[in-house]
CHARMM-style PDB file with segment names, atoms N, HN, CA, C and O in Angstrom:
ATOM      1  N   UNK     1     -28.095   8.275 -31.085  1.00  0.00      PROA
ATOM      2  CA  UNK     1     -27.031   7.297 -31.215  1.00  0.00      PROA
ATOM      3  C   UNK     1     -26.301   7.181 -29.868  1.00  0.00      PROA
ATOM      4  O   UNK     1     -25.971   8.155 -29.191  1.00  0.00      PROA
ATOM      5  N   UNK     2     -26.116   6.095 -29.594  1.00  0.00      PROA
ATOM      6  HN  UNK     2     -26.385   5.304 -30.144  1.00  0.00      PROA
ATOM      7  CA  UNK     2     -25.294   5.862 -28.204  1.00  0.00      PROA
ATOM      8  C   UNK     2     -24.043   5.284 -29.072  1.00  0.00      PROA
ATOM      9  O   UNK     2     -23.910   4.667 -30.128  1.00  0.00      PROA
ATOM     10  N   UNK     3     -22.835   6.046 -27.623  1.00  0.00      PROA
ATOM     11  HN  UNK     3     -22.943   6.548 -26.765  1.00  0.00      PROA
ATOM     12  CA  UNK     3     -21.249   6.024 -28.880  1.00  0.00      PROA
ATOM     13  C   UNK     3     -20.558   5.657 -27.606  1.00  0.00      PROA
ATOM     14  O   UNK     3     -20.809   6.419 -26.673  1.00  0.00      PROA
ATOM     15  N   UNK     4     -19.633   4.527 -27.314  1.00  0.00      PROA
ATOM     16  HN  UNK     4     -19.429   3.907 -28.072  1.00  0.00      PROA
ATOM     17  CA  UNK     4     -18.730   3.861 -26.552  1.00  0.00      PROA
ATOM     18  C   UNK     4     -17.506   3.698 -27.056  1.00  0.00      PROA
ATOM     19  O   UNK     4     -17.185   3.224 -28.146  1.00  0.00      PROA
ATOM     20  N   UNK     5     -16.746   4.182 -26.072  1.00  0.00      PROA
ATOM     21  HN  UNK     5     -17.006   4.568 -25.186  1.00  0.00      PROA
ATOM     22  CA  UNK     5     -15.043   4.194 -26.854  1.00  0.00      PROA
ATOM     23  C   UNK     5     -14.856   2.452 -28.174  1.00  0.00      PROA
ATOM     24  O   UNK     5     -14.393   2.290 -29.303  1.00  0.00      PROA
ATOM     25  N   UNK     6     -15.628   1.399 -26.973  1.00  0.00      PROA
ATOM     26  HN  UNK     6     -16.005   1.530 -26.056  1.00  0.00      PROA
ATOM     27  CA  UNK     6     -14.724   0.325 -27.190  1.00  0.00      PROA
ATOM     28  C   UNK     6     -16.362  -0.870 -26.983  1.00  0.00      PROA
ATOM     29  O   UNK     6     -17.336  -0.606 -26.279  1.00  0.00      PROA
ATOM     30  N   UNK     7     -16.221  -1.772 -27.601  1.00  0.00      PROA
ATOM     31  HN  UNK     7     -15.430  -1.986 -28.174  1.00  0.00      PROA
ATOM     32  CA  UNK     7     -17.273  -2.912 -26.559  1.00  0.00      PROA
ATOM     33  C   UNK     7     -17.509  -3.368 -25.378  1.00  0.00      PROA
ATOM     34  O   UNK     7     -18.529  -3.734 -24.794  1.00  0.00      PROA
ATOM     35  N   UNK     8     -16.246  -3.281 -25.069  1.00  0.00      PROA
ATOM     36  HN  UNK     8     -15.418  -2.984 -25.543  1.00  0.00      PROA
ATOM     37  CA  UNK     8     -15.698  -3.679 -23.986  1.00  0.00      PROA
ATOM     38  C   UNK     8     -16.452  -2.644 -22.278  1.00  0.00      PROA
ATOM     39  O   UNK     8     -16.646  -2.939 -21.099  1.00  0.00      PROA
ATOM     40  N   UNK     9     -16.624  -1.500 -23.087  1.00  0.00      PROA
ATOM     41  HN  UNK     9     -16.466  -1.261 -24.045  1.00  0.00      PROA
ATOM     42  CA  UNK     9     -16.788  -0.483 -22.084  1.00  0.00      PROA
ATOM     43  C   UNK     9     -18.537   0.084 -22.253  1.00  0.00      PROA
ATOM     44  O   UNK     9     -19.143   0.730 -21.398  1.00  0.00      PROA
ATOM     45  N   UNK    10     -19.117  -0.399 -23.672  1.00  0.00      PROA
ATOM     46  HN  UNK    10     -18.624  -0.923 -24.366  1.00  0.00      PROA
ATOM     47  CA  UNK    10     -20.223  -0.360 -23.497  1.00  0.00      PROA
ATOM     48  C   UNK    10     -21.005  -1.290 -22.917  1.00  0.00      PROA
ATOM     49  O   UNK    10     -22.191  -1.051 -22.693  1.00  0.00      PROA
ATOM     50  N   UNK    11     -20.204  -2.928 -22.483  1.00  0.00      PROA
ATOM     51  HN  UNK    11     -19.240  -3.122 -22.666  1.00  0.00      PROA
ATOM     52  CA  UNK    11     -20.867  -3.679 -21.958  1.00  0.00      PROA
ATOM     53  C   UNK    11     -20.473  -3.527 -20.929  1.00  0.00      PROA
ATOM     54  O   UNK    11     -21.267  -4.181 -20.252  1.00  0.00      PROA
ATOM     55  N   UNK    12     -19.377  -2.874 -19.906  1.00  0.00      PROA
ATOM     56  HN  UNK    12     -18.732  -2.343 -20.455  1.00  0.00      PROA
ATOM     57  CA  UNK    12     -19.365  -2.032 -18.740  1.00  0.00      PROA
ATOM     58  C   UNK    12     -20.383  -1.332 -17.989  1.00  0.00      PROA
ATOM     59  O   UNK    12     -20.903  -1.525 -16.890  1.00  0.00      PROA
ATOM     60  N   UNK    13     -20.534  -0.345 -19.023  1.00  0.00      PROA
ATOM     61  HN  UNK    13     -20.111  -0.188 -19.915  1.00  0.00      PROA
ATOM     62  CA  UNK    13     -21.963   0.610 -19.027  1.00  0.00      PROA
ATOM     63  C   UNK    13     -22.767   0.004 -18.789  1.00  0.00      PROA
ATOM     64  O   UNK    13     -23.136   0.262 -17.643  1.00  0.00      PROA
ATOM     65  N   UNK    14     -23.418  -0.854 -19.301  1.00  0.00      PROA
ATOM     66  HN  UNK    14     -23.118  -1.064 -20.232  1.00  0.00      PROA
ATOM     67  CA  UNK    14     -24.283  -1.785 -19.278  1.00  0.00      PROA
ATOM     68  C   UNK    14     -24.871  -2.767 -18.045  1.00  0.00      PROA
ATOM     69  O   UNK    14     -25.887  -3.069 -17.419  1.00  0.00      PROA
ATOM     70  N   UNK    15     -23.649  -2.988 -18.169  1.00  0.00      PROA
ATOM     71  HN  UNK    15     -22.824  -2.743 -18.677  1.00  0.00      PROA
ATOM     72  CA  UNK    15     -23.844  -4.285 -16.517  1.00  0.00      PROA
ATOM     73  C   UNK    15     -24.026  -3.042 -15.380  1.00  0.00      PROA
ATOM     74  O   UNK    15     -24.926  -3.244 -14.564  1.00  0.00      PROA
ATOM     75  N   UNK    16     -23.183  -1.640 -15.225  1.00  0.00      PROA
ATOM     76  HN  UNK    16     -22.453  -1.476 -15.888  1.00  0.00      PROA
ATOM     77  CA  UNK    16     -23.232  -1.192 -14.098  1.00  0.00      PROA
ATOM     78  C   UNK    16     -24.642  -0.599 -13.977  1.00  0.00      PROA
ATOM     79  O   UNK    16     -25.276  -0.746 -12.932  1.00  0.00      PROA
ATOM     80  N   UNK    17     -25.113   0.025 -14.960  1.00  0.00      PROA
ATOM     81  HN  UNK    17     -24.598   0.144 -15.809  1.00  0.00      PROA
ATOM     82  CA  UNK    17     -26.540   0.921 -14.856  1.00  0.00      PROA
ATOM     83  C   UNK    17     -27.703   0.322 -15.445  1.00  0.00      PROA
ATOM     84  O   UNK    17     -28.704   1.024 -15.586  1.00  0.00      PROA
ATOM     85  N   UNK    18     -27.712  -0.939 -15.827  1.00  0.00      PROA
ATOM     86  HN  UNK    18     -26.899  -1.510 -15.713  1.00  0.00      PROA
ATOM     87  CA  UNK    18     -28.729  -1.468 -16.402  1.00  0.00      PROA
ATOM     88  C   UNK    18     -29.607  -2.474 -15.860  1.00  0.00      PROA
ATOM     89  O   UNK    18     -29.288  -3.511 -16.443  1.00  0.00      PROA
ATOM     90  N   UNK    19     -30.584  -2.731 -15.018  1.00  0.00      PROA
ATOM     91  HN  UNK    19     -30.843  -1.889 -14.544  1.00  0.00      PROA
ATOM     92  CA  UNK    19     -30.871  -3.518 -14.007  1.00  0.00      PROA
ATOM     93  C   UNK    19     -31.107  -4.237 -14.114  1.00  0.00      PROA
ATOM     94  O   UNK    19     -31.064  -4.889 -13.071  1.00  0.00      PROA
ATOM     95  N   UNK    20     -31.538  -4.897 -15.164  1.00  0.00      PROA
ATOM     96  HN  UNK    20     -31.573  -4.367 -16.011  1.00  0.00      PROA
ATOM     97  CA  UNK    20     -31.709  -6.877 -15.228  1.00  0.00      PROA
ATOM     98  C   UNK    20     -30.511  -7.049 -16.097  1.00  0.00      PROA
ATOM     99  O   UNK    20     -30.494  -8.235 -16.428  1.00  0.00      PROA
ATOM    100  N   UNK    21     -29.478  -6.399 -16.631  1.00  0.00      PROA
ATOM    101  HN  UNK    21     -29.492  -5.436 -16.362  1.00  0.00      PROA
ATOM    102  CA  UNK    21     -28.212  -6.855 -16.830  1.00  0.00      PROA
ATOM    103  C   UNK    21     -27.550  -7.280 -16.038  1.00  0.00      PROA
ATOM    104  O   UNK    21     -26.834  -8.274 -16.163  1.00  0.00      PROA
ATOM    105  N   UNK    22     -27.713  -6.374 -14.762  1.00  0.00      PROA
ATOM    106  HN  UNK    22     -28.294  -5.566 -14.660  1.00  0.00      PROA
ATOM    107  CA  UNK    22     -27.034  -6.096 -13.793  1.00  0.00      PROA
ATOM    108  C   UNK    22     -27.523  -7.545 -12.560  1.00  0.00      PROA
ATOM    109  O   UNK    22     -26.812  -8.303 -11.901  1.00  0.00      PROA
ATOM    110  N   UNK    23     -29.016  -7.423 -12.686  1.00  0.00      PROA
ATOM    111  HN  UNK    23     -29.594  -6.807 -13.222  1.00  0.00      PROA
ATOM    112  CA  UNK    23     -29.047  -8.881 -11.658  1.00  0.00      PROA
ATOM    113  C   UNK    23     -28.683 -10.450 -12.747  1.00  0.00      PROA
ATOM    114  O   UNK    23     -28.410 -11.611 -12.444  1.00  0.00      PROA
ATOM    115  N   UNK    24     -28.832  -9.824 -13.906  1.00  0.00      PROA
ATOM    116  HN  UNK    24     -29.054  -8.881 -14.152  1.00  0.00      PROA
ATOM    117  CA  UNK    24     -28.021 -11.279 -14.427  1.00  0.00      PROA
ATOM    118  C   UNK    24     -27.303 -11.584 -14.264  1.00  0.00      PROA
ATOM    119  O   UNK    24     -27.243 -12.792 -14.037  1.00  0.00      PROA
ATOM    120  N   UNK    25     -25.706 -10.524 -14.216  1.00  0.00      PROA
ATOM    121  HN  UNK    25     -25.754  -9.542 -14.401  1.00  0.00      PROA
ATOM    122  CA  UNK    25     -24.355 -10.916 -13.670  1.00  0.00      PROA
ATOM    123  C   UNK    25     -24.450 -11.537 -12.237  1.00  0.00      PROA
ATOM    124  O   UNK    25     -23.889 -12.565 -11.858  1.00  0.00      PROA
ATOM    125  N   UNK    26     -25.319 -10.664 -11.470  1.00  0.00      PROA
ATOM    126  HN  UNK    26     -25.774  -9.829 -11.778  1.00  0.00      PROA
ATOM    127  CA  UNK    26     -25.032 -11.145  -9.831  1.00  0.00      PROA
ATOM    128  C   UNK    26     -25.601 -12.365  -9.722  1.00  0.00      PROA
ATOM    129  O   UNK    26     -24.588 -12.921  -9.300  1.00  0.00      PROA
ATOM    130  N   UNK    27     -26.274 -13.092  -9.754  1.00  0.00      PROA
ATOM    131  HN  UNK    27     -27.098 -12.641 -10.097  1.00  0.00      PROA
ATOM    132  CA  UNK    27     -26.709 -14.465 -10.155  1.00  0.00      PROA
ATOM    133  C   UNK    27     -25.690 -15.615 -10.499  1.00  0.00      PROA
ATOM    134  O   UNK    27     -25.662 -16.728  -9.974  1.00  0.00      PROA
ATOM    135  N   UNK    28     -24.803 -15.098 -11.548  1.00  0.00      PROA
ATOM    136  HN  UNK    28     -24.826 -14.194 -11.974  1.00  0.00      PROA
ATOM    137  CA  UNK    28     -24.419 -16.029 -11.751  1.00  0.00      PROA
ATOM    138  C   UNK    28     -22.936 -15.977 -10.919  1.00  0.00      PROA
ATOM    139  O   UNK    28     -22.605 -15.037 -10.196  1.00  0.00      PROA
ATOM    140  N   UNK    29     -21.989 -17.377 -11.216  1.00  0.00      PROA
ATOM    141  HN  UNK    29     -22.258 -18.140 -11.803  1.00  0.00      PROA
ATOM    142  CA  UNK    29     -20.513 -17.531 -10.477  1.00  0.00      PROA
ATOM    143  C   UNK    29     -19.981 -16.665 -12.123  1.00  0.00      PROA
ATOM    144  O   UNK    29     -20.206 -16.282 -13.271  1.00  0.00      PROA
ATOM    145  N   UNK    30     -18.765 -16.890 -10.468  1.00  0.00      PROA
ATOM    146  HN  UNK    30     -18.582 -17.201  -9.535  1.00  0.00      PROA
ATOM    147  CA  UNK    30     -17.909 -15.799 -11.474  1.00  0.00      PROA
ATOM    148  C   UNK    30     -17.225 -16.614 -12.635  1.00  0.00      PROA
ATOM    149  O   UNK    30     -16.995 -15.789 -13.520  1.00  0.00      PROA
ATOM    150  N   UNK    31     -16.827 -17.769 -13.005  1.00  0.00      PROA
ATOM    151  HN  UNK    31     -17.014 -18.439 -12.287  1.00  0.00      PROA
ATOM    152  CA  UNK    31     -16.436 -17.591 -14.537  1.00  0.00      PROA
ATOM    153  C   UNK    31     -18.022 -17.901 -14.822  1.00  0.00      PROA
ATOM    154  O   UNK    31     -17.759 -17.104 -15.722  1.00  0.00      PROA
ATOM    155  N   UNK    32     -19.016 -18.158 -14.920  1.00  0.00      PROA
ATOM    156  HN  UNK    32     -19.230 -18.805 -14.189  1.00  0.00      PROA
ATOM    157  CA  UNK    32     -20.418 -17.685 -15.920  1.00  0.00      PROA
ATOM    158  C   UNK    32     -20.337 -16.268 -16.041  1.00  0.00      PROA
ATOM    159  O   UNK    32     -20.595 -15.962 -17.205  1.00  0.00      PROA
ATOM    160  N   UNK    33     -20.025 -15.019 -15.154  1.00  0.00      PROA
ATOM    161  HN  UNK    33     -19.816 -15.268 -14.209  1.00  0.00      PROA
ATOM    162  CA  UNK    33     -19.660 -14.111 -15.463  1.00  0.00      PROA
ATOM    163  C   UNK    33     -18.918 -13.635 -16.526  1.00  0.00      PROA
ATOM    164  O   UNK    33     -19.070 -12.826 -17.441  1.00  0.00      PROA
ATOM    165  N   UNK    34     -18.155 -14.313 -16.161  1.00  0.00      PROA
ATOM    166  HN  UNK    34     -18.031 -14.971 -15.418  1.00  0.00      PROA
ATOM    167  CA  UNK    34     -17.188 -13.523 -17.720  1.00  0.00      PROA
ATOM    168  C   UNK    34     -17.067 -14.654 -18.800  1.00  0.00      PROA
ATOM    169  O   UNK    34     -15.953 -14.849 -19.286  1.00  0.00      PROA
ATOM    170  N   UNK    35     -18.158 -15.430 -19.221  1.00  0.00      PROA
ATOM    171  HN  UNK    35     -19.063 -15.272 -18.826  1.00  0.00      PROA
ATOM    172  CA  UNK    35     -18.381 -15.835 -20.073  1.00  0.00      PROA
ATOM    173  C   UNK    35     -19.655 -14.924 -20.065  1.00  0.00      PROA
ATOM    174  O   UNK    35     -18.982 -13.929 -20.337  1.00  0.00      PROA
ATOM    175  N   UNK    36     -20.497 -14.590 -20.011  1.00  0.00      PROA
ATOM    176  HN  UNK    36     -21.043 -15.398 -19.789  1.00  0.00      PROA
ATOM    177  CA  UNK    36     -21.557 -13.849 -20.166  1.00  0.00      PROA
ATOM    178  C   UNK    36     -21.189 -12.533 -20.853  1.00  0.00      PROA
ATOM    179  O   UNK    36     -21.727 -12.140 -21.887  1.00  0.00      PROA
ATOM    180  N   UNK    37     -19.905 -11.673 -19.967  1.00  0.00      PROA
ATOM    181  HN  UNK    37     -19.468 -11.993 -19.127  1.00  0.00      PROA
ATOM    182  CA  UNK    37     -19.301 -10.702 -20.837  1.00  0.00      PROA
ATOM    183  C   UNK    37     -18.598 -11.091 -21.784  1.00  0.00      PROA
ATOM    184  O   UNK    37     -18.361 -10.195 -22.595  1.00  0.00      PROA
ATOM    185  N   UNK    38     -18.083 -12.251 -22.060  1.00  0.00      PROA
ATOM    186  HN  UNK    38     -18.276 -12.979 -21.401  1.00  0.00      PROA
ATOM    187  CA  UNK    38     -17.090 -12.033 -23.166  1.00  0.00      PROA
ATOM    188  C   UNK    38     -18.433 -12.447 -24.809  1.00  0.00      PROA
ATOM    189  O   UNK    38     -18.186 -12.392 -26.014  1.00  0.00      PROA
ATOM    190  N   UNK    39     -19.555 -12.766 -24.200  1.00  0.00      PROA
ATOM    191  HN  UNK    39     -19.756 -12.810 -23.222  1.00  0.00      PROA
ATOM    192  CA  UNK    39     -20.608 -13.029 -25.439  1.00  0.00      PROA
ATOM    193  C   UNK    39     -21.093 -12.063 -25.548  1.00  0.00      PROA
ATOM    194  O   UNK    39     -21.716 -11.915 -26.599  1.00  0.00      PROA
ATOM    195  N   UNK    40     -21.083 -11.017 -24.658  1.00  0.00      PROA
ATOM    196  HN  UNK    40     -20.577 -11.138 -23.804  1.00  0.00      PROA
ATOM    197  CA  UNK    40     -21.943  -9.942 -24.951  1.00  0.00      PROA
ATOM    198  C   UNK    40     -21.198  -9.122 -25.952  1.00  0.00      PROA
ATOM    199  O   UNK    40     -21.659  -8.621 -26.978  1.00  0.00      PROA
ATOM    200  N   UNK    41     -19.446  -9.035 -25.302  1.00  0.00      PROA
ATOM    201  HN  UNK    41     -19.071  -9.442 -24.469  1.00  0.00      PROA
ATOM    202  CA  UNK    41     -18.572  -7.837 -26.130  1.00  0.00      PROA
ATOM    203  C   UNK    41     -18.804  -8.720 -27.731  1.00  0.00      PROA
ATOM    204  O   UNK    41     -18.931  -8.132 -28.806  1.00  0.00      PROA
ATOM    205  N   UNK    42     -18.811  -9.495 -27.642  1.00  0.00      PROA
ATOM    206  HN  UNK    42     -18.708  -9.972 -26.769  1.00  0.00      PROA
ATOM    207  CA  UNK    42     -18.971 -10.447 -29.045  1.00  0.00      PROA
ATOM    208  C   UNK    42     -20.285  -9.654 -29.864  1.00  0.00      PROA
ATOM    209  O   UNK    42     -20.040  -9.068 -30.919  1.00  0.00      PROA
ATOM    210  N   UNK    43     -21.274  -9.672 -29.469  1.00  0.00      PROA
ATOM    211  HN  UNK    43     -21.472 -10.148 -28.612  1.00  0.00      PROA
ATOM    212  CA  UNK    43     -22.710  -8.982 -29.744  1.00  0.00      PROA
ATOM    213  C   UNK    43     -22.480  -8.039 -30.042  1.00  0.00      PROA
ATOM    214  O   UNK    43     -22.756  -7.790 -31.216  1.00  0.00      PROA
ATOM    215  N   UNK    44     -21.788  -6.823 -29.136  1.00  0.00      PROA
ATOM    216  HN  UNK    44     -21.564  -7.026 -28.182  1.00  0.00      PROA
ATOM    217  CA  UNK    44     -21.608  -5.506 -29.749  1.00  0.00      PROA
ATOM    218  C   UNK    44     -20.513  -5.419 -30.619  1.00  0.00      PROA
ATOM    219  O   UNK    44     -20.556  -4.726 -31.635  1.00  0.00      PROA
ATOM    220  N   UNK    45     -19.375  -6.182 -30.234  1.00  0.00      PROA
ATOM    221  HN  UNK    45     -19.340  -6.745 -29.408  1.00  0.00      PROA
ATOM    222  CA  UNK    45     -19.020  -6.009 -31.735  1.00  0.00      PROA
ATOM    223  C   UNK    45     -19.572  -6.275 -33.144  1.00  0.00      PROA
ATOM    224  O   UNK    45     -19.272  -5.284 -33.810  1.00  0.00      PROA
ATOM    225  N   UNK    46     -20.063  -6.923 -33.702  1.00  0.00      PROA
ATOM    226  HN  UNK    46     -20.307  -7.727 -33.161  1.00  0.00      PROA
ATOM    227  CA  UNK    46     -21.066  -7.574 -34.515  1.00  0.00      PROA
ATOM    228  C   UNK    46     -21.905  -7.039 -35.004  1.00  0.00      PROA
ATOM    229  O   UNK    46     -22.244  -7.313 -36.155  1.00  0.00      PROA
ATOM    230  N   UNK    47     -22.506  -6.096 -34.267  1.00  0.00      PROA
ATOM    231  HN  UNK    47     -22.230  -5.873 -33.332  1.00  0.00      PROA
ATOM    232  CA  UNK    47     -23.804  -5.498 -34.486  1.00  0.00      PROA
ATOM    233  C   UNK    47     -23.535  -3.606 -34.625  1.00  0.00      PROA
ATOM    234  O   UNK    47     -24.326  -2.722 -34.955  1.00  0.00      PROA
ATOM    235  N   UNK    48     -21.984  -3.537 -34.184  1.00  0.00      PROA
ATOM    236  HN  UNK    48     -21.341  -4.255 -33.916  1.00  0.00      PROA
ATOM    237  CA  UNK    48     -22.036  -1.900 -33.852  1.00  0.00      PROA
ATOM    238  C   UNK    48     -22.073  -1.526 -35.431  1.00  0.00      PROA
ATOM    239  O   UNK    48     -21.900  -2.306 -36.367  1.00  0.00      PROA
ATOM    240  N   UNK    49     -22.366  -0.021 -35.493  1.00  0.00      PROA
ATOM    241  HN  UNK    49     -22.507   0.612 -34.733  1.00  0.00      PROA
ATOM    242  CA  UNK    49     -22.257   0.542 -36.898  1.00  0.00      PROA
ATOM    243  C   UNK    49     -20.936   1.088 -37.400  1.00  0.00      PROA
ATOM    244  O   UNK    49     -20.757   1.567 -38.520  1.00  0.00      PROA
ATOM    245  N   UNK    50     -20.000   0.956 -36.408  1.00  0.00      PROA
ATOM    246  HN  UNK    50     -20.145   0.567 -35.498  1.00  0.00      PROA
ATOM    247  CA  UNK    50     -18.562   2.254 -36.822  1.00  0.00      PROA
ATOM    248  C   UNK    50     -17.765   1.016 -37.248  1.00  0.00      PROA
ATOM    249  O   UNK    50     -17.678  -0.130 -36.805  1.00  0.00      PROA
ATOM    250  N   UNK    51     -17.348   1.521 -38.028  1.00  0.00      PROA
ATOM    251  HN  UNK    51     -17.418   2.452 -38.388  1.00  0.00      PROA
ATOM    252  CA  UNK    51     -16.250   0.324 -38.547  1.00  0.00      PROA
ATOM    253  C   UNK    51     -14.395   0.358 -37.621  1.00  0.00      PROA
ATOM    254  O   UNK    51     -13.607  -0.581 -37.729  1.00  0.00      PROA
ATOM    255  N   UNK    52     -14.226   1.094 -37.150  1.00  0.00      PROA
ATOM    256  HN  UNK    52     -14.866   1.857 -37.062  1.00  0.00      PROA
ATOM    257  CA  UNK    52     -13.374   1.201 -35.898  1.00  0.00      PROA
ATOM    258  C   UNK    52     -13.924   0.384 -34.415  1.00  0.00      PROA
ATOM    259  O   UNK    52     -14.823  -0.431 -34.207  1.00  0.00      PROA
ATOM    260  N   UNK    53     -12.928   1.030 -33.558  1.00  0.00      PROA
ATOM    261  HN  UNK    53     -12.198   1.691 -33.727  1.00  0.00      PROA
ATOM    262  CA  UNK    53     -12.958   0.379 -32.092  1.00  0.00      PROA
ATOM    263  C   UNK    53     -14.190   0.741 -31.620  1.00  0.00      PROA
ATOM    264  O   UNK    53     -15.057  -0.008 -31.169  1.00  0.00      PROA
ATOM    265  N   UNK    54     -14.216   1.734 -31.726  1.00  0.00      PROA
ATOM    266  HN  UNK    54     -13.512   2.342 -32.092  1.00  0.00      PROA
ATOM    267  CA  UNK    54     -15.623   2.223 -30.946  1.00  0.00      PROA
ATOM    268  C   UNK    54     -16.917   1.421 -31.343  1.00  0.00      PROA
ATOM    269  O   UNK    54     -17.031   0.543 -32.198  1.00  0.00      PROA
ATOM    270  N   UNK    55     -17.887   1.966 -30.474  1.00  0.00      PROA
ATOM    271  HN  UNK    55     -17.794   2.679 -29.780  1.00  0.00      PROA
ATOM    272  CA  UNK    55     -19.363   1.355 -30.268  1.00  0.00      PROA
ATOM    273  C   UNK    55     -20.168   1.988 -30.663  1.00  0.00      PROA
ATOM    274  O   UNK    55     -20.043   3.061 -30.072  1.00  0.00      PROA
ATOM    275  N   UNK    56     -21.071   2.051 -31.400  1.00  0.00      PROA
ATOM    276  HN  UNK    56     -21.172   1.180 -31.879  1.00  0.00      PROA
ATOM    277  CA  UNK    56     -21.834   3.083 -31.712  1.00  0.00      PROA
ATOM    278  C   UNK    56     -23.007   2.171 -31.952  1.00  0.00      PROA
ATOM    279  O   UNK    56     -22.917   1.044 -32.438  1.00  0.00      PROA
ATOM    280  N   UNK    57     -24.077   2.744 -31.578  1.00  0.00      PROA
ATOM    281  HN  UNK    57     -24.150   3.660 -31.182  1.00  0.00      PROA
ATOM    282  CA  UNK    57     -24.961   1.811 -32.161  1.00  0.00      PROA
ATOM    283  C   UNK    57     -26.556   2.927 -32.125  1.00  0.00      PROA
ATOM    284  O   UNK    57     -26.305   3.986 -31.551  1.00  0.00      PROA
ATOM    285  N   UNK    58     -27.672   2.853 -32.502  1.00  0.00      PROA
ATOM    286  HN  UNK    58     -27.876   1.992 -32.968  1.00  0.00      PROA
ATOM    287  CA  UNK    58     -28.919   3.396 -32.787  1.00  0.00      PROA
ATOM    288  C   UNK    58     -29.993   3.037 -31.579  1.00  0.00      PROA
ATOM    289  O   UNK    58     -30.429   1.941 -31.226  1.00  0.00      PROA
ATOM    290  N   UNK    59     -30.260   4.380 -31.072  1.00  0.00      PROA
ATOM    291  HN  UNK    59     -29.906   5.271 -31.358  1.00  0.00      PROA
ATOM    292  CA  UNK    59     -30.676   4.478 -29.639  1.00  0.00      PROA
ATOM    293  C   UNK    59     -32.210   4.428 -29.513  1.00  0.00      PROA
ATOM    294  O   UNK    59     -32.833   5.095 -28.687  1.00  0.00      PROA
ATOM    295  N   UNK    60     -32.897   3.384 -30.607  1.00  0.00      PROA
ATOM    296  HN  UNK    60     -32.391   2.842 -31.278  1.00  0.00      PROA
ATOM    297  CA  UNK    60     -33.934   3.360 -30.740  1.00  0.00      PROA
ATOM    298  C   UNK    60     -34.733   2.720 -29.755  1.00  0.00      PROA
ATOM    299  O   UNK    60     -34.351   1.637 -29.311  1.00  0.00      PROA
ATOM    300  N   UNK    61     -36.077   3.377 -29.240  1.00  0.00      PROA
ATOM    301  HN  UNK    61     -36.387   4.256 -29.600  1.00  0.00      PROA
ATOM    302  CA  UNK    61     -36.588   2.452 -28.093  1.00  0.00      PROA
ATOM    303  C   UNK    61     -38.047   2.560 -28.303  1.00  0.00      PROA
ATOM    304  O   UNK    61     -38.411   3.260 -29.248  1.00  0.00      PROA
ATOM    305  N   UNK    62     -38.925   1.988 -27.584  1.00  0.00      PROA
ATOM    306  HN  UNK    62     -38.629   1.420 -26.816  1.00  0.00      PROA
ATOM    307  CA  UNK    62     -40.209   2.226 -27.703  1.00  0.00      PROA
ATOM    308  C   UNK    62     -41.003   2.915 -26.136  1.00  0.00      PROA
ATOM    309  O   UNK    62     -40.885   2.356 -25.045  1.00  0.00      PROA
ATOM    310  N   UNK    63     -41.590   3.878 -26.302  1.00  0.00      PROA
ATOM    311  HN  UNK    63     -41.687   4.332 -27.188  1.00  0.00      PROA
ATOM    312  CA  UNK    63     -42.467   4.107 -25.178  1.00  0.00      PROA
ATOM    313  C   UNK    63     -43.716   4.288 -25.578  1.00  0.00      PROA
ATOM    314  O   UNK    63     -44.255   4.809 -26.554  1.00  0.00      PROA
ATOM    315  N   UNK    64     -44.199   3.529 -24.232  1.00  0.00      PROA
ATOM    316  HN  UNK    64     -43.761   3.105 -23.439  1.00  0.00      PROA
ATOM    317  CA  UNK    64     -45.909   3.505 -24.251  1.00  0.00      PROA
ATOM    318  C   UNK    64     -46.294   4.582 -22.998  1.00  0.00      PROA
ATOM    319  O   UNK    64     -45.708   4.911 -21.966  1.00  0.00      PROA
ATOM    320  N   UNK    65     -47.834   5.033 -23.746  1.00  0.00      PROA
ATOM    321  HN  UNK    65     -48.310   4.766 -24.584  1.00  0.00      PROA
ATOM    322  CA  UNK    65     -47.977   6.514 -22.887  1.00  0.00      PROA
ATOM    323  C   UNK    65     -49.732   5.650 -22.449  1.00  0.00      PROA
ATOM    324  O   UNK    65     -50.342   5.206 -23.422  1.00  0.00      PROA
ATOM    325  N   UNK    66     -50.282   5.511 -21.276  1.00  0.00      PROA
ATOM    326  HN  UNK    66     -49.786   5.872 -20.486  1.00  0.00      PROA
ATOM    327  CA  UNK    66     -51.370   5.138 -21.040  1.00  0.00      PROA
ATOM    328  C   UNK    66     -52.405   6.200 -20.182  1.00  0.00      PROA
ATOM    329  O   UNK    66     -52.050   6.813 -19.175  1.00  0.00      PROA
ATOM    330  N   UNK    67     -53.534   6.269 -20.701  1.00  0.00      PROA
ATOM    331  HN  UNK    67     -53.822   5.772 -21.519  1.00  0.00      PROA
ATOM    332  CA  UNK    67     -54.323   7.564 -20.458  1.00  0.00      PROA
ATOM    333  C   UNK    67     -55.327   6.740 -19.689  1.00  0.00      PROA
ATOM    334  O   UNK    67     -55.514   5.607 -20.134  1.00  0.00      PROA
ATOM    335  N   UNK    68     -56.179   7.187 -18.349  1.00  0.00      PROA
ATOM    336  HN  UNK    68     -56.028   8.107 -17.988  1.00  0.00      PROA
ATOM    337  CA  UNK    68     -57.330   6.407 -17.489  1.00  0.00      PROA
ATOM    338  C   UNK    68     -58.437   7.489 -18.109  1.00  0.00      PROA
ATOM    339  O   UNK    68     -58.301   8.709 -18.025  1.00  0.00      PROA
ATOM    340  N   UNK    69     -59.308   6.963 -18.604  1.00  0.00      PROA
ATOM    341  HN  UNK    69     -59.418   5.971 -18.671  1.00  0.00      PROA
ATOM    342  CA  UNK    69     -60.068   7.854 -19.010  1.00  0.00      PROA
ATOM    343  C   UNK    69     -61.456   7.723 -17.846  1.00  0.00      PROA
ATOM    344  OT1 UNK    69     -62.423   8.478 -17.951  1.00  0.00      PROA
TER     345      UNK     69
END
């Protein structure tokens, strides 16, 4: 489970360490910027599981393992 005080700060997280989040923001002008964040905090709110401020959400991912035989 990944757990964020707030939305606000998991889409923080997000834009700073996440790399095609991250060249999406830089791309665009700055109010597309923060229209971009203010849809995203929208998303995580919406979708988180905690019924409070916080963020919580299910840290499910997929990895692929490839063998050269």
């Amino acid at each position: 489970m990944w757990r964020f005080l707030t939305a606000r700060h998991h889409v923080e997280f997000m834009r700073a360490y996440l790399g095609p989040l991250r060249m999406a923001f830089y791309v665009l002008a700055g109010d597309k910027q923060s229209a971009l964040e203010e849809d995203l905090i929208s998303l995580v709110d919406h979708y988180k599981l905690s019924e409070n401020d916080a963020s919580v959400w299910s840290a499910d991912y997929l990895e692929v393992v490839v063998a050269r035989r």
